[in-house]
C-alpha positions in Angstrom: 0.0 0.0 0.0 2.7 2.2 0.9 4.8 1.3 -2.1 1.4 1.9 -4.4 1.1 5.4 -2.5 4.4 6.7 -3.1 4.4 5.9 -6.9 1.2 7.6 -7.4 2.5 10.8 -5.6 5.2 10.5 -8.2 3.5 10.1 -10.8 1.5 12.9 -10.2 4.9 15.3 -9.7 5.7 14.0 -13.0 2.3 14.2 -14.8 2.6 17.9 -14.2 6.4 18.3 -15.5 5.1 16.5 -18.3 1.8 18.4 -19.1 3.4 21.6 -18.1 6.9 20.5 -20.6 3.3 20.0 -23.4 1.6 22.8 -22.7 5.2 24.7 -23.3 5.4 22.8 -26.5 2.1 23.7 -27.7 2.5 27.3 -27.1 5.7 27.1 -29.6 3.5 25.3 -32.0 0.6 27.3 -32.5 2.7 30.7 -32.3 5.2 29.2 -35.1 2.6 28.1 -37.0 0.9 31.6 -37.4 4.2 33.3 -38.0 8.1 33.3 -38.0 9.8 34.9 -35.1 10.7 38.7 -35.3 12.9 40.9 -33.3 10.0 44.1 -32.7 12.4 46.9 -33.6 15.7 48.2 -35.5 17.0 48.5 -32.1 16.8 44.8 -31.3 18.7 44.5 -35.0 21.7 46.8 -33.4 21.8 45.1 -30.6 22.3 41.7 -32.4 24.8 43.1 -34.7 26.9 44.1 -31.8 26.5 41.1 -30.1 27.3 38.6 -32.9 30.2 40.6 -34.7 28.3 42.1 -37.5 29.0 46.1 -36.2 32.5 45.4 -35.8 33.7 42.5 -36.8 34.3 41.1 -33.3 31.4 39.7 -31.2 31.4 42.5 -28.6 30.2 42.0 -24.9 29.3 45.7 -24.6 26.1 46.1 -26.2 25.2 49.5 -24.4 21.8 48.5 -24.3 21.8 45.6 -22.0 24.3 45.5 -18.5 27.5 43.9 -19.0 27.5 40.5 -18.1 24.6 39.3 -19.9 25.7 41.1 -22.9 28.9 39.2 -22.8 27.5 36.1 -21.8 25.4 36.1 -25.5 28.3 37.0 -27.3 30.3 34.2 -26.1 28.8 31.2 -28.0 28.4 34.0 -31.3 32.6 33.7 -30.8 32.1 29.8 -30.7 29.5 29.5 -33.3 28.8 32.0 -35.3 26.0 30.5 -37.8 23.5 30.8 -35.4 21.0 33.8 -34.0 21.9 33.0 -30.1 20.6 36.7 -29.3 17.1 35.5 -30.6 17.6 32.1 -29.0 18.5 33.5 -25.7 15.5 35.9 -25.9 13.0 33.1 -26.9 14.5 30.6 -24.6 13.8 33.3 -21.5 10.3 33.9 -22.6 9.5 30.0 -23.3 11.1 28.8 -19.8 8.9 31.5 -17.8 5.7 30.0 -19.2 7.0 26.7 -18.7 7.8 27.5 -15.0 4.5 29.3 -14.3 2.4 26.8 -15.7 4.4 23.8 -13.8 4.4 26.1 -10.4 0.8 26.2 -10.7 0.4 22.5 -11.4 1.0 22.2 -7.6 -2.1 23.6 -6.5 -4.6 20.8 -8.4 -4.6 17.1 -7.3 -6.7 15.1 -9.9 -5.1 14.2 -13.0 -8.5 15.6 -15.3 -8.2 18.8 -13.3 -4.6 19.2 -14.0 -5.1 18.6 -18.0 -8.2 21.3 -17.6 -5.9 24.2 -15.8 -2.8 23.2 -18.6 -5.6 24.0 -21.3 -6.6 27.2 -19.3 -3.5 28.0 -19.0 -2.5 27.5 -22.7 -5.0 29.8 -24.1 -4.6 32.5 -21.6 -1.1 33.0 -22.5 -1.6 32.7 -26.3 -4.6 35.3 -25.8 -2.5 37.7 -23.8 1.0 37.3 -25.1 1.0 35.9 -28.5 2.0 38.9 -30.3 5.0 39.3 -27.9 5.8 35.6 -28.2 6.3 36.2 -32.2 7.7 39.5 -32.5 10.4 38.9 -29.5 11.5 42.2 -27.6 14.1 42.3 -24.7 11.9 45.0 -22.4 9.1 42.4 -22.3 11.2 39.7 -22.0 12.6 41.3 -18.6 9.1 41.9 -17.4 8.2 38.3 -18.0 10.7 37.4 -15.9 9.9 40.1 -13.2 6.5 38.2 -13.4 7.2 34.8 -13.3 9.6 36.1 -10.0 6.1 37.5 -8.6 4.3 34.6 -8.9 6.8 32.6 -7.6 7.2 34.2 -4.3 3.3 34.1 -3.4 2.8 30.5 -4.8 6.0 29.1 -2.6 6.1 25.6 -1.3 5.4 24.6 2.6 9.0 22.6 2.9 11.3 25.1 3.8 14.4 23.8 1.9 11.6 23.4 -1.7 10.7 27.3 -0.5 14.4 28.6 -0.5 15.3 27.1 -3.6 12.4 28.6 -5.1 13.1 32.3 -3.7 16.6 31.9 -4.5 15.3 31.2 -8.2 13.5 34.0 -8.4 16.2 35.7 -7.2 18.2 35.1 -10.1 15.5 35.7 -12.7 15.7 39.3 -11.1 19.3 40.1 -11.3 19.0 38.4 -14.9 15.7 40.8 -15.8 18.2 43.6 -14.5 21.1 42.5 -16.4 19.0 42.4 -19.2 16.7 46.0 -19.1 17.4 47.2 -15.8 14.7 50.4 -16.5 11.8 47.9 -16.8 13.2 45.6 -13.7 13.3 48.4 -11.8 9.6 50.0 -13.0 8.0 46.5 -12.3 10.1 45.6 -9.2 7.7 47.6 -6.7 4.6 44.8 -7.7 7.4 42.0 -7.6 8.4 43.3 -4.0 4.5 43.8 -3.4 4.3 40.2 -4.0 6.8 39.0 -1.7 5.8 41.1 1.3 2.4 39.4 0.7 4.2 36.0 1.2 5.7 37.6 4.1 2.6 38.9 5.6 0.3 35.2 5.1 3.5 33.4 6.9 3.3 36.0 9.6 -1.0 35.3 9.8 -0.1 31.2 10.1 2.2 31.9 13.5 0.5 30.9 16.8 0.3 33.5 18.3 -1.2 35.9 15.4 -4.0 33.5 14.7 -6.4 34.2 17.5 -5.8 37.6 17.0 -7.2 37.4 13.5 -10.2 34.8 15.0 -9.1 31.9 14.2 -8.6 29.2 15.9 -4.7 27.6 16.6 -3.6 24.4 14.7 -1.0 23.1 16.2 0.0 21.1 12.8 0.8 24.4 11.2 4.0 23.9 9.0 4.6 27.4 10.3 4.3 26.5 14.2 7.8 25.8 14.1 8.8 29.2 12.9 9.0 32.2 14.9 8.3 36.0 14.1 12.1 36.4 14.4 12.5 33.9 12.0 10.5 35.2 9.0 11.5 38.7 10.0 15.2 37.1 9.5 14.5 35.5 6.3 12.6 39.0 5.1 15.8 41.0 5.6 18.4 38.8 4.2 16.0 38.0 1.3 15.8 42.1 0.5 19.6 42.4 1.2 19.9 39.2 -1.4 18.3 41.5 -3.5 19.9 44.4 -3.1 23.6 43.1 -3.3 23.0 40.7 -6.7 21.6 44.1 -8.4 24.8 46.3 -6.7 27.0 43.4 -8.3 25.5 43.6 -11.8 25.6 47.3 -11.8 29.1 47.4 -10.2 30.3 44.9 -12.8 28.7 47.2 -15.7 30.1 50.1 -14.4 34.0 48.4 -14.5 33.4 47.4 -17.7 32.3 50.8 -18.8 34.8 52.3 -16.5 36.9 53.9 -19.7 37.1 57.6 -20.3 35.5 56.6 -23.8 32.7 54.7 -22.5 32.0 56.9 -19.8 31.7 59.7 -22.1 29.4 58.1 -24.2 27.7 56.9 -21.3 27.1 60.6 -20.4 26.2 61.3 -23.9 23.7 58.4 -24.4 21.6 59.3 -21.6 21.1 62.6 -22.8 20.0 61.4 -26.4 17.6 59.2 -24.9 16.2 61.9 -22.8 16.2 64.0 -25.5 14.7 62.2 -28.0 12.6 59.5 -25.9 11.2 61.9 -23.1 11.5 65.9 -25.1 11.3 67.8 -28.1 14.0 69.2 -29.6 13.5 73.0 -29.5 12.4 74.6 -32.9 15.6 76.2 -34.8 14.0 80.0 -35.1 11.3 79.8 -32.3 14.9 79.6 -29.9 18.1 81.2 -32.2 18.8 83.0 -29.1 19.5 79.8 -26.9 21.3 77.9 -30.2 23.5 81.1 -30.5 24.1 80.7 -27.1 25.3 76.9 -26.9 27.4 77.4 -30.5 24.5 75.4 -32.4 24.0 76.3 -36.3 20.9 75.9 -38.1 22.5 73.1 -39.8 23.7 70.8 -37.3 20.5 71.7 -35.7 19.1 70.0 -38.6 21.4 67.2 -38.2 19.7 66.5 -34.6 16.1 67.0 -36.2 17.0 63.8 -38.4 19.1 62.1 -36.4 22.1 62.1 -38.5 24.3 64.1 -36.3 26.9 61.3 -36.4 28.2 63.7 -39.1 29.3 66.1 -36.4 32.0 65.6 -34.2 31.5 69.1 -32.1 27.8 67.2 -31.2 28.8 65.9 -28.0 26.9 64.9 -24.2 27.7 68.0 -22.7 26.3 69.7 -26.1 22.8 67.3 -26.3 22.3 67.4 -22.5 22.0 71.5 -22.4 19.6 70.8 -25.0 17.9 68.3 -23.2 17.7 70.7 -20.1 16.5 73.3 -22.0 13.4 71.4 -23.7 12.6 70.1 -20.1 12.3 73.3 -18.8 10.4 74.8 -21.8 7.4 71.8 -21.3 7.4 72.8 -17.6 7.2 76.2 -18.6 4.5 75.7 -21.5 2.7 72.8 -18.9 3.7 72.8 -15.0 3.6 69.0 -13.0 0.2 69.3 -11.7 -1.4 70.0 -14.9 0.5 67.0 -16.6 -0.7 64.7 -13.7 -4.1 65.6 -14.2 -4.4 65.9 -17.9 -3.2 62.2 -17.4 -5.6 60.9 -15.2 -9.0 61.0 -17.6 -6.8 58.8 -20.4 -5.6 56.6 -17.3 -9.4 55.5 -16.2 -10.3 55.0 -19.9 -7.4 52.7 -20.7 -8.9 51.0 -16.8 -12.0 49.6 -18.5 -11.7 50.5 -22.7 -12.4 47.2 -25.3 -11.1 47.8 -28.4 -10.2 45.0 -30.7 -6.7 45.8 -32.1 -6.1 46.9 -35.2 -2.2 46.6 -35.8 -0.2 44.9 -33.5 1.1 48.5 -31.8 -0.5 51.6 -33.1 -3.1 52.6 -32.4 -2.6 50.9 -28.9 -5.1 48.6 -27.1 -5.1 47.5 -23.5 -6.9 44.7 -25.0 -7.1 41.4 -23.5 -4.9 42.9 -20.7 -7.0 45.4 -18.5 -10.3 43.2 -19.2 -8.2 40.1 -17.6 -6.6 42.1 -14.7 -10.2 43.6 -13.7 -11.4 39.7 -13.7 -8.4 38.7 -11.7 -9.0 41.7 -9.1 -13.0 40.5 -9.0 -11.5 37.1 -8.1 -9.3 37.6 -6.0 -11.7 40.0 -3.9 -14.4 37.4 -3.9 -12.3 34.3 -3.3 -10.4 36.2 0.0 -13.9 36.5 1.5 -14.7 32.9 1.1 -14.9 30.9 4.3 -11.3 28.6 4.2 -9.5 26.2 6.6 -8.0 29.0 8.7 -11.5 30.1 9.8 -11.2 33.8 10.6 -14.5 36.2 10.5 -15.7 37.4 7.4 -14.6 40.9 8.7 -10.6 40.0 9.0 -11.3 38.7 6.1 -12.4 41.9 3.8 -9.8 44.1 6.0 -7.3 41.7 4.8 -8.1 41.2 1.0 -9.1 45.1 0.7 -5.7 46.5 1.8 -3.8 44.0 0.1 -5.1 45.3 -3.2 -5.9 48.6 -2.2 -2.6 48.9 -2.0 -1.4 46.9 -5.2 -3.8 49.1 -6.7 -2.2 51.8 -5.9 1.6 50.6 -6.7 0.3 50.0 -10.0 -1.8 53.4 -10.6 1.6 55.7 -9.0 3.6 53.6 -12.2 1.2 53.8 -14.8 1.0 57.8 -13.9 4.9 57.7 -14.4 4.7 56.3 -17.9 1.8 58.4 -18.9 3.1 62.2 -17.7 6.3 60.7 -19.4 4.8 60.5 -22.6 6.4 57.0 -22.9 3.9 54.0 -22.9 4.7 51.6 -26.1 2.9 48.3 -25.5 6.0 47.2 -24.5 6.2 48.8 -21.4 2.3 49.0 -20.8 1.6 45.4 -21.4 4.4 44.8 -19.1 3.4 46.5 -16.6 0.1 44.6 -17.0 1.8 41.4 -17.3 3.4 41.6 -13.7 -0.1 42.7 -11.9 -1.6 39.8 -14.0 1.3 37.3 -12.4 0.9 39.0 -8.6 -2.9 38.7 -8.4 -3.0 35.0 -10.2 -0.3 33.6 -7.3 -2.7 35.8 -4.7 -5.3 33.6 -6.4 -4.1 30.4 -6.6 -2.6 30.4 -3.0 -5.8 30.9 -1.9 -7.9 28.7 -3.5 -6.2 25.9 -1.5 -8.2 26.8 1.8 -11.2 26.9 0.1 -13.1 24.0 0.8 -14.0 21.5 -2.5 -17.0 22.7 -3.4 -16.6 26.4 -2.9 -13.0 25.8 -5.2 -14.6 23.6 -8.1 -17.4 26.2 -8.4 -15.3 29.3 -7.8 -12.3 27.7 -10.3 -15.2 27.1 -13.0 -16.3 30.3 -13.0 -13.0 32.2 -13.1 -11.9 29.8 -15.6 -14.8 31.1 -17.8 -14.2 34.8 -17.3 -10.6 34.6 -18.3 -11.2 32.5 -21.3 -14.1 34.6 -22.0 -11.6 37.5 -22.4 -8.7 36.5 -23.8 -9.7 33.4 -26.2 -11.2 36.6 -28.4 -8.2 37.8 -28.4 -6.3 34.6 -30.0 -8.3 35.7 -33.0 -7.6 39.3 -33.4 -4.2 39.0 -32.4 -3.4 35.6 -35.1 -5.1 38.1 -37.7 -2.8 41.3 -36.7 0.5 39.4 -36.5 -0.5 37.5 -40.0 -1.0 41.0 -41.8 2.0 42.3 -39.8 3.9 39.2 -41.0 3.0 40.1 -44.4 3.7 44.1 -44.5 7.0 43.3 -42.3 8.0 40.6 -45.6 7.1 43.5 -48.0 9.0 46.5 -46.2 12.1 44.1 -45.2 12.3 43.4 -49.2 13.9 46.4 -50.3 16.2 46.4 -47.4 17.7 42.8 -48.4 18.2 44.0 -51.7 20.0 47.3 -50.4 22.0 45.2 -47.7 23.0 42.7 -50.2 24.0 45.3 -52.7 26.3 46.4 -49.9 28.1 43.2 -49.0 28.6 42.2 -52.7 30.5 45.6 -53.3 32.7 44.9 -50.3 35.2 47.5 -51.4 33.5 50.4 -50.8 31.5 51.7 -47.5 27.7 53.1 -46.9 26.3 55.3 -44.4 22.5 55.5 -44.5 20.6 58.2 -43.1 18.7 57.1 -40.5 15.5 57.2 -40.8 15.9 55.4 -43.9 16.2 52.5 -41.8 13.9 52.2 -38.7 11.4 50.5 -40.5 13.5 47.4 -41.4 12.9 44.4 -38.8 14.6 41.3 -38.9 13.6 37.5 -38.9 15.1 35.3 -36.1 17.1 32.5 -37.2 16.7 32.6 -41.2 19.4 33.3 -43.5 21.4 34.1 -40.7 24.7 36.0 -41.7 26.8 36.9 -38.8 29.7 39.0 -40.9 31.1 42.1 -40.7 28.5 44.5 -42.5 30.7 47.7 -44.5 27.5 50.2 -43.6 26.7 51.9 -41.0 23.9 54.9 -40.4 24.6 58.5 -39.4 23.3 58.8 -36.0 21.2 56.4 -33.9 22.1 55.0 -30.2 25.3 53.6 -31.4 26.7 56.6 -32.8 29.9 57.8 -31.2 30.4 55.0 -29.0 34.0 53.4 -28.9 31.8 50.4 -30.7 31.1 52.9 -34.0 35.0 54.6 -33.6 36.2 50.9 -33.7 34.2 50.0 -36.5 35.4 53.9 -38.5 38.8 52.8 -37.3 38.7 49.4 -39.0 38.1 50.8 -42.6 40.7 53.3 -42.2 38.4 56.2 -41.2 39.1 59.3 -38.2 35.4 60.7 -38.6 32.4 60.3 -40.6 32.8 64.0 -41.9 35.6 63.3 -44.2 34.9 59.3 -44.8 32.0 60.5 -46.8 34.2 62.8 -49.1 36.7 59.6 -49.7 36.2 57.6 -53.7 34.6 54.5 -52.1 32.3 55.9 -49.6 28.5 56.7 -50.0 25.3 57.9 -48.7 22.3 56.3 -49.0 18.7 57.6 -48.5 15.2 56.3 -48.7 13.1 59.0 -50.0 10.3 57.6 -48.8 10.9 56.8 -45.5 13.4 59.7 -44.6 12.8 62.8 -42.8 14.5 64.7 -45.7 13.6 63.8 -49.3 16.5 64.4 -51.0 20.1 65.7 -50.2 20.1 69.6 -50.1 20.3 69.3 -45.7 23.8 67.5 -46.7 24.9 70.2 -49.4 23.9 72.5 -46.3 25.8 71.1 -43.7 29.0 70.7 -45.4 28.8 74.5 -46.8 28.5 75.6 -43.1 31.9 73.5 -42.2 33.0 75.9 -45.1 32.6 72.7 -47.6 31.5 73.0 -50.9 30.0 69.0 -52.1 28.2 68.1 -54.8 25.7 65.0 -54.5 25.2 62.6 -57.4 22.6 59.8 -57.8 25.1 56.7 -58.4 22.4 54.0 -58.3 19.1 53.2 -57.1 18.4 49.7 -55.4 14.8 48.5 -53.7 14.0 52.2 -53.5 17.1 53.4 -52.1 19.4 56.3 -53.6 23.0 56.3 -53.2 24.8 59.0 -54.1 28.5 59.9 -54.3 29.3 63.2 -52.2 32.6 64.9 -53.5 34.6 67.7 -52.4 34.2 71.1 -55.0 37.8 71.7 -55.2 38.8 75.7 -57.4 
C-alpha cells in the first residue's frame, strides 16, 4: 500500500512536469505556426549586430543596451559558433522557460489528474490570448518583465518545505538580477509589484504563526507547518532575502560600471543618456522659435538640422555635454508651457479610460489597445476580492477577512496606478512597457489567487475555479483571434518593407570594397527575422546617428576601414550615402549640401544608383 502510495505521488509530480513540458510545447507550435519569429524593432537588429560581430567584426560583450555581463555572456557562444542567432535564441529561450515555470508552479495547487489537464488547457489559451504577439515578435523589455512576473508569482505561490521554499526564492532571485542585467529600466519600474508580492508572502507566513491567529479569530492548529517558525525567524528571512536582492543588483551594476569604467565609455555613457532623454522623453526645440538659446550653446541651423533627423553622427563638435544642455533646455520649456500638476491631471482621464476600454486591435502596436490585458486584470481583481472573502481552513470572520483582501489590493492598486501615472506624464507607454506593466499585476494577483484557492473548501473551489476559468477565457480566447489576424497582416507588411532592405543590404556586402552610411531614418522600418538566413559578418554600412553613434563600438568600427570621422569618410572615392526618399525625414540631399557648406565645404551630390528604392549617391569635395 505504501509502495502503491508513493508511486502515485510521483507520478502525479511527474504528470505535471510533463503536461506543463506540453503545454510549453504547444504554445511554440501554435505561435510558429501563425508566423516566424521577429525581433520588434531596429533597435533589437543593433543590438544583435553588436553582439554577434556584424558592427564590428568582433562579437562585442558591450552592447550598451543591456548591463555587461549578460551582454557578454550572448556574445560568447556567437565567438564559438557564429551561424546561429543566439541573441534570438537567448530571448525566446527566456520567454518560453517562464511560461514553462509558471504553468508547472501552478500544477502544484490541483490534485486530480483531469483537473490538472483542464488548468494546462486554461492556462494555454490564456497566454496565447495575452501574449501571442509578444511571443512572435520577441523584444528584450518584455522579456525582462516576464521574468519580473514569473519572480512575482513565484514568491506568493512558494512551497510549505522550507528547503523546496528557498530554492524557489533563490530562483527567483536570479531571474531578477538576470531581468536587471538584461533591461534594468523595466526591472526596476515592475520591481515595486514584484516586491509587493513577496511582502504578501511575508505577511500570510506571519498570519499562520501561533500566536497571530487568534488575534485574526481563528482558531490555533498546532499542525501548522509554520508552528515551528518564529516572528524572528521570518522577520530574518525577510531581511536577508531584501539584502539578497539588493547586493546581486549592486554586483550587476558594479560589474557594468567596470566594464564601462573607460574615459571613452564613460563619455558616451554621459552622452547616451542625454540622447535618450532628449529624444525619448522631449522635443528638440524649434531652430528659429529659440536662435537665441542655439547662438548661445554654438549650435548652427545646420547641425541643428542634423539633430532634427538624427544624423548628427556627421558632427563631431555634437557631444553629451552639447545634447544634454539641449535636453535641459526642452525640459524646462514643457514645464514652462505645462507645470507637473497640470500634466498629472491631464493624465488621469486617459488613465481611467485605458482602466475599462475594449477595443479589438487593429495593428499589432499603433493605435494601442489594452486589450485582453486590462479586461483580464479587472477579472483577476473580482476574483481575488471574492475568493479572499470565502470561508477557508483557517476560519477567521468574514470581517478579518475583507480588511485583509481590501488592503492588500488597495494597496497593489495603488503601486500599480503611481507607475502607470509615471509612464503616462512621461509621454512613454509603447505596449512594450504597458503590457508589461500589466503582465506583472496579471502574475501577482494569479499567485494571490491560486494560494488561496487551496483553503477553500472542495465545493466552494470547483465552483469558484469554474467560474474564473470562464471569465478569463471569455476575455482572452477573443483575443487569439484578433491578435493571429494582426500578427498575420504584420507578418505580411513586415515581408514587404524588409524586401527592399535585403536587396540594399546585399547590394552592400557584394560591393565589399566600398562603405555606406545611411541616413537614419531610412532605416527604422526594417525588422529582422530570427534564425533565417542568418549572416553573422562584418556589415561595410553603418547609419549616421542612432544609439550607437559615437560609442568606442562605431569609432572601432570607422577605425577598422581606415576612417578618423564620418565627416571626411564620406568625401573619400569609395564611400557613400544612402537615403530612402520615402521613408526619410528629408527627401532628398540639399540638408547634406547645407551642412557641409556651413563647415566651409563645398560637395556636390550625385545619384550613383538606385536599389529596392534606395538612392545612393557619391558626395565629393568642390575643389577651385
Amino acid at each position: 500500500m505504501e509502495k502503491n502510495n508513493m508511486a502515485a505521488r510521483i507520478g502525479k509530480k511527474y504528470l505535471g512536469l510533463l503536461l506543463s513540458i506540453i503545454a510549453t510545447a504547444i504554445i511554440v507550435v501554435v505561435a510558429s505556426l501563425i508566423s516566424d519569429f521577429y525581433f520588434d524593432l531596429n533597435d533589437d537588429v543593433l543590438m544583435k549586430d553588436i553582439l554577434s560581430g556584424v558592427y564590428t567584426g568582433t562579437p562585442e560583450g558591450h552592447n550598451i543596451q543591456m548591463l555587461y555581463l549578460i551582454s557578454a555572456f550572448i556574445s560568447i557562444p556567437y565567438r564559438l559558433f557564429s551561424g546561429l542567432d543566439w541573441y534570438g535564441i537567448f530571448l525566446c529561450a527566456v520567454q518560453f522557460l517562464c511560461i514553462f515555470v509558471i504553468i508547472f508552479r501552478s500544477q502544484r495547487f490541483v490534485e486530480h489528474v483531469y483537473s490538472k489537464i483542464a488548468l494546462v488547457v486554461v492556462e494555454v489559451l490564456i497566454f496565447l490570448g495575452l501574449m501571442l504577439n509578444h511571443i512572435l515578435i520577441v523584444q528584450y523589455t518584455f522579456a525582462c518583465a516576464l521574468m519580473s512576473a514569473t519572480a512575482a508569482f513565484l514568491f506568493l505561490t512558494s512551497r510549505k518545505d522550507m528547503t523546496w521554499r528557498i530554492v524557489s526564492d533563490i530562483f527567483s532571485l536570479v531571474l531578477i538580477w538576470i531581468a536587471y542585467l538584461i533591461r534594468s529600466e523595466m526591472l526596476l519600474l515592475t520591481l515595486p509589484m514584484t516586491g509587493l508580492a513577496f511582502c504578501y508572502r511575508i505577511n500570510m507566513e506571519i498570519s499562520d504563526l501561533s500566536f497571530v491567529r487568534p488575534m485574526l479569530g481563528q482558531k490555533y492548529n498546532a499542525t501548522s507547518y509554520e508552528n515551528d517558525r518564529t516572528f524572528y525567524d521570518i522577520a530574518k528571512y525577510f531581511l536577508i532575502m531584501c539584502l539578497a536582492l539588493v547586493v546581486g543588483i549592486g554586483a550587476c551594476q558594479l560589474s557594468h560600471r567596470i566594464a564601462y569604467g573607460s574615459a571613452e565609455w564613460k563619455e558616451f555613457t554621459a552622452f547616451f543618456d542625454n540622447r535618450t532623454e532628449l529624444y525619448d522623453f522631449q522635443t528638440i526645440p524649434d531652430y528659429e522659435a529659440n536662435s537665441d538659446f542655439y547662438d548661445e550653446i554654438g549650435i548652427t541651423q545646420a547641425e541643428q538640422e542634423l539633430l532634427v533627423n538624427y544624423n548628427f553622427g556627421l558632427d563631431t563638435e555634437i557631444d553629451s555635454k552639447l545634447v544634454g544642455e539641449i535636453a535641459d533646455y526642452a525640459a524646462s520649456i514643457k514645464t514652462d508651457e505645462e507645470p507637473l500638476l497640470t500634466s498629472i491631471m491631464n493624465v488621469i482621464p486617459a488613465y481611467i479610460y485605458r482602466l475599462h476600454a475594449v477595443q479589438a486591435p487593429m495593428s499589432y502596436e499603433y493605435p494601442m489597445t489594452d486589450y485582453p490585458y486590462n479586461l483580464a486584470v479587472i477579472v483577476l481583481y473580482l476574483a481575488v476580492f471574492v475568493i479572499y472573502l470565502l470561508p477557508g481552513k483557517k476560519d477567521n470572520t468574514v470581517l478579518v477577512r475583507f480588511a485583509y483582501i481590501f488592503f492588500e489590493l488597495f494597496l497593489l492598486f495603488v503601486c500599480r496606478t503611481t507607475l502607470w501615472g509615471y509612464i503616462l506624464v512621461r509621454g512613454r507607454d509603447p505596449i512594450r512597457i504597458t503590457h508589461s506593466l500589466y503582465l506583472v499585476e496579471s502574475a501577482v494577483l494569479a499567485g494571490m489567487l491560486f494560494k488561496k484557492m487551496r483553503e477553500l473548501r472542495r465545493r466552494d473551489k470547483i465552483v469558484s475555479s469554474c467560474i474564473i476559468s470562464f471569465l478569463l477565457l471569455a476575455v482572452t480566447v477573443p483575443a487569439i483571434y484578433f491578435n493571429a489576424d494582426i500578427i498575420a497582416k504584420e507578418d505580411a507588411g513586415r515581408i514587404m518593407t524588409n524586401a527592399s532592405y535585403k536587396e540594399i543590404y546585399s547590394y552592400c556586402r557584394q560591393n565589399s570594397e566600398n562603405f555606406y552610411f545611411f541616413d537614419v531614418y531610412s532605416t527604422t522600418t526594417y525588422t529582422e527575422k530570427m534564425f533565417e538566413n542568418v549572416d553573422n559578418s562584418e556589415a561595410n554600412y553603418d547609419v549616421m546617428g542612432g544609439w550607437a553613434s559615437k560609442s568606442p563600438l562605431y569609432q572601432k568600427k570607422l577605425e577598422s576601414y581606415g576612417f578618423t570621422d564620418m565627416q571626411s569618410a564620406l568625401l573619400l572615392d569609395n564611400v557613400y550615402f544612402v537615403l530612402d526618399p520615402v521613408n526619410s525625414v528629408e527627401a532628398d540631399t540639399q540638408w547634406l549640401v547645407d551642412y557641409y557648406a556651413d563647415q566651409d565645404i563645398e560637395i556636390k551630390t550625385e545619384l550613383v544608383d538606385t536599389i529596392g528604392g534606395f538612392e545612393i549617391y557619391a558626395v565629393t569635395q568642390v575643389v577651385d
